[in-house]
N, C-alpha and C positions, 0 to 999 in steps of 0.2 A: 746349130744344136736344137733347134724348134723342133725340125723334124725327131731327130730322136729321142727329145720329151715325149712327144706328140704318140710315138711309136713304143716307146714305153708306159703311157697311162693305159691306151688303147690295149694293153698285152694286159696288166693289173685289172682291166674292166671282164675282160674275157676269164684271164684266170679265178677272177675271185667270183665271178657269177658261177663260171662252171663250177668250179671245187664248192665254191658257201652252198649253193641250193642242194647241194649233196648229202649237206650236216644234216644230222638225224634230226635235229629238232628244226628248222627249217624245213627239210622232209617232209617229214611228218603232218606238220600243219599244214601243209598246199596239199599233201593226200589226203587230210579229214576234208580237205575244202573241195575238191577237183575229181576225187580219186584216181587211182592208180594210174590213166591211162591218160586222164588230163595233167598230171604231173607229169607225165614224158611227155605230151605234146608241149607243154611250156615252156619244162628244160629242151628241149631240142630246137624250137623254135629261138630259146634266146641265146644259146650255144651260136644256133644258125648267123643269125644275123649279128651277133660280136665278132666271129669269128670271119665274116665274110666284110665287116668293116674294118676289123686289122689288117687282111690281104689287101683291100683295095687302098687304103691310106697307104700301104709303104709299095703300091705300084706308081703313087703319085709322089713318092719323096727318097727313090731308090738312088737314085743319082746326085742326092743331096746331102749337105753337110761334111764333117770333117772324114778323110780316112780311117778304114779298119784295119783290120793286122795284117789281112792280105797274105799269110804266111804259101799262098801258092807260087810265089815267085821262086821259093827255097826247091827246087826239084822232088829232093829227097820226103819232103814232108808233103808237100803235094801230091805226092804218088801214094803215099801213105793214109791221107785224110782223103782222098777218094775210095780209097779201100774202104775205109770205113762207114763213107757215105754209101757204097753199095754191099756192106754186111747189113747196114740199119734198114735197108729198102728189102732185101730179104727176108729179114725179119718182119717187116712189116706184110709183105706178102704173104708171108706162112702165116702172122696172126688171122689172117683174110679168112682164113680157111678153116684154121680149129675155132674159131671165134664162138662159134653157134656153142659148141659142147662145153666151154670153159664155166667155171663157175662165178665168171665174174660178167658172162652178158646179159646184158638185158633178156628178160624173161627167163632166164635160166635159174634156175634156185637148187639145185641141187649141187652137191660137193664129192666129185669122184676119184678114182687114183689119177695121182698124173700120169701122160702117154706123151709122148711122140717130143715134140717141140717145149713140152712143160716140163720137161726132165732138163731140159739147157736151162729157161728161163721163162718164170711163170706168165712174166710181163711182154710178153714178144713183138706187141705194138709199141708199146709206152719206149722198152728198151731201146726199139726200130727208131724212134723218134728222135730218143734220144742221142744217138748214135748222129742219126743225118744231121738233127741240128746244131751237135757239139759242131762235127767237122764243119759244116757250112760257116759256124760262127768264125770257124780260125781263118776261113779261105777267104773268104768276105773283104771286099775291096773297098765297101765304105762300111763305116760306123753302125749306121745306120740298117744294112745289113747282118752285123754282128749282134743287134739288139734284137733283132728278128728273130734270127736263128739261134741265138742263145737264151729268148724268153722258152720258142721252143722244149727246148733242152730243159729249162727248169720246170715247167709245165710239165714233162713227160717224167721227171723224178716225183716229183710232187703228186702227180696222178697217182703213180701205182702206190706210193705211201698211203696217201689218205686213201685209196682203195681198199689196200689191206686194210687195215685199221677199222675202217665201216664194214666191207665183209666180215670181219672176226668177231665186230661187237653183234652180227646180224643172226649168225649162223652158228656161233659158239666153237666145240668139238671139233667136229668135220672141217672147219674152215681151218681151226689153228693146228691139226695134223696134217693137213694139206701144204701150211706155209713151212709146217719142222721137213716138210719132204721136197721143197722145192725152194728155189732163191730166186731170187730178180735178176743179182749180176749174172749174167751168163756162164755157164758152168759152175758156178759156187757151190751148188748143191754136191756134182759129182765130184769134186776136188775135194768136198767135205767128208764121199763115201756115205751120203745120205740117198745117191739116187745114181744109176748108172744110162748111160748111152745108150740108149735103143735104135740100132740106125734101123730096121726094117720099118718101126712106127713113125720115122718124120717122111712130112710133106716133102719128098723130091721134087714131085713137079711142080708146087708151090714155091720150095726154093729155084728152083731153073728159072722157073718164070720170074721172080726176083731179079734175077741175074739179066735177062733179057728187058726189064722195065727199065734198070737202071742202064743199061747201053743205051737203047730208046731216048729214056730220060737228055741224058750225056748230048746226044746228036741236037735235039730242039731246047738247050739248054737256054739260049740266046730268049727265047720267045715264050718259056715258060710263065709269064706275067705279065705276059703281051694281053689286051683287051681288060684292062684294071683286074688281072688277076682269073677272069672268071675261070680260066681252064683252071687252078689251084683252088678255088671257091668250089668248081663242079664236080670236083674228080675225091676232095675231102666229104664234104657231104654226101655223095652216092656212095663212099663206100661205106661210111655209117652209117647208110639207111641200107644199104645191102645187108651189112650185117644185123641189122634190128630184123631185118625181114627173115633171115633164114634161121636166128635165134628164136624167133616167133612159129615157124613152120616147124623146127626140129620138138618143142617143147607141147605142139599140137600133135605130132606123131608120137610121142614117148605114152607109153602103156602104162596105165595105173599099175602101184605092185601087185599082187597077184594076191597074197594074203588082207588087200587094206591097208597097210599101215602108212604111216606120215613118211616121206625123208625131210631132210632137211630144210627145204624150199618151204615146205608143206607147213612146219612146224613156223618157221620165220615170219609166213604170212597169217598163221592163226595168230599171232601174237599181235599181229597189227602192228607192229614198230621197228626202226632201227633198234633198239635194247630190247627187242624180245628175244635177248638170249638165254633168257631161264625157260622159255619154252622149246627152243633151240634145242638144249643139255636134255631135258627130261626124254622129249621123245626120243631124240638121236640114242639117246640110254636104251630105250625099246627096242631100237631097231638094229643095234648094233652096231652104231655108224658113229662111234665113238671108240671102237679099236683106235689106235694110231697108224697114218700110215707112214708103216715103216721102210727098210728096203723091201720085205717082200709084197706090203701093202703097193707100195710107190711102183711097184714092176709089173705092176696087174697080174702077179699069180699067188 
């Protein structure tokens, strides 16, 4: 059981640094101190290195302690929780790709209608996440695996919560007609008749290639955590520095408006704060970006 203390603190150490340095008042204080760009070298740097000593701890204690559920032996359910390990890898690919324009990435600050893959589900990585690491937990042959991949899973619910949460308190208006027009669980929104199926706007070839990672995946399954992890170490972190990079390039391409005025982004950073949401409300008032989106806002027409 060592091990899975061991792999249990090491998940609380990662979670709670990534989520606490999040909090607005934490925030905030490392941005009066650091500024803006030394606070993400910080958090990414200590994300970095928790997260690459969780991997390599349970490549040195995977094969250790009591059994897990192992529910892969039952056919039926096996065939089932693999399905779902490569809906959540989908998922995560297509986040790959709309990442840059979502209103929750890095450098991005503004709040628009949702499109494509945000009409299913706003969280398409967290969700992705969450997805592979539920089923991994149940397939999991020791224990010790199931804490892995079920810290996973909580981590990935817990993200998009405390994300909402801080975007809403950040951004006011625009952020919380964004959340009445879209859901986390996948398809909730359209079941609700808040937001409809756009197939022409989602990633196909983002989803295919989904599809093709996790067969890939599938065949060097054996060796995935071969060399204490680092291919899971290298392959996590590049593509959260891919997406920092292209959310930084598309936000350098984006044209001031045309009249002047703030959007939302604009107004969040005058403020200086996570709770500068009364600067938030007043401009987003100016600018009009306090409509709600509704179905027709949500449909981009």
């Amino acid at each position: 059981m060592r091990s899975v203390l061991g792999l249990t603190a090491l998940w609380l150490v990662f979670g709670g640094m990534h989520i606490g340095l999040a909090t607005c008042r934490v925030r905030d204080g490392l941005v009066s101190r650091l500024g803006e760009r030394g606070f993400l070298a910080l958090f990414s740097l200590i994300a970095a290195v928790s997260f690459s000593v969780l991997v390599h701890y349970y490549t040195l204690h995977r094969f250790d302690g009591p059994p897990g559920l192992a529910l892969g032996t039952v056919p039926a359910l096996r065939w089932t929780l693999m399905a779902v390990v490569v809906a959540g890898i989908v998922l995560i690919a297509a986040s790959l790709v709309v990442y840059p324009r979502l209103p929750m990435a890095v450098f991005n600050e503004t709040v628009r209608a949702p499109r494509g893959i945000e009409r299913v589900t706003r969280h398409a990585s967290f969700v992705g996440l969450a997805l592979l690491g539920a089923a991994h937990a149940l397939l999991a042959t020791r224990l010790v695996g199931t804490v892995l991949m079920g810290g996973l899973t909580v981590f990935a619910i817990a993200g998009a919560w405390h994300q909402d949460r801080k975007l809403l308190r950040q951004r006011g208006e625009p952020y919380a007609a964004y959340l009445e027009a879209t859901s986390t669980v996948p398809f909730g929104a359209i079941v609700a008749g808040r937001q409809r199926l756009a197939w022409q706007e989602l990633p196909v070839g983002a989803l295919a290639l989904g599809v093709v990672v996790a067969v890939l995946l599938r065949t060097v399954h054996g060796s995935i955590f071969a060399h204490g992890g680092a291919w899971v170490i290298a392959a996590v972190l590049g593509a959260a520095a891919l997406g920092g990079v292209q959310s930084a390039r598309r936000v350098r391409r984006r044209p001031l408006p045309s009249d002047g005025s703030l959007d939302s982004g604009s107004s969040s950073r005058s403020a200086g704060s996570c709770s500068g949401q009364l600067g938030v409300r007043s401009v987003a008032s100016g600018t009009g970006l306090t409509r709600p989106i509704g179905r027709e806002g949500a449909d981009g027409v």
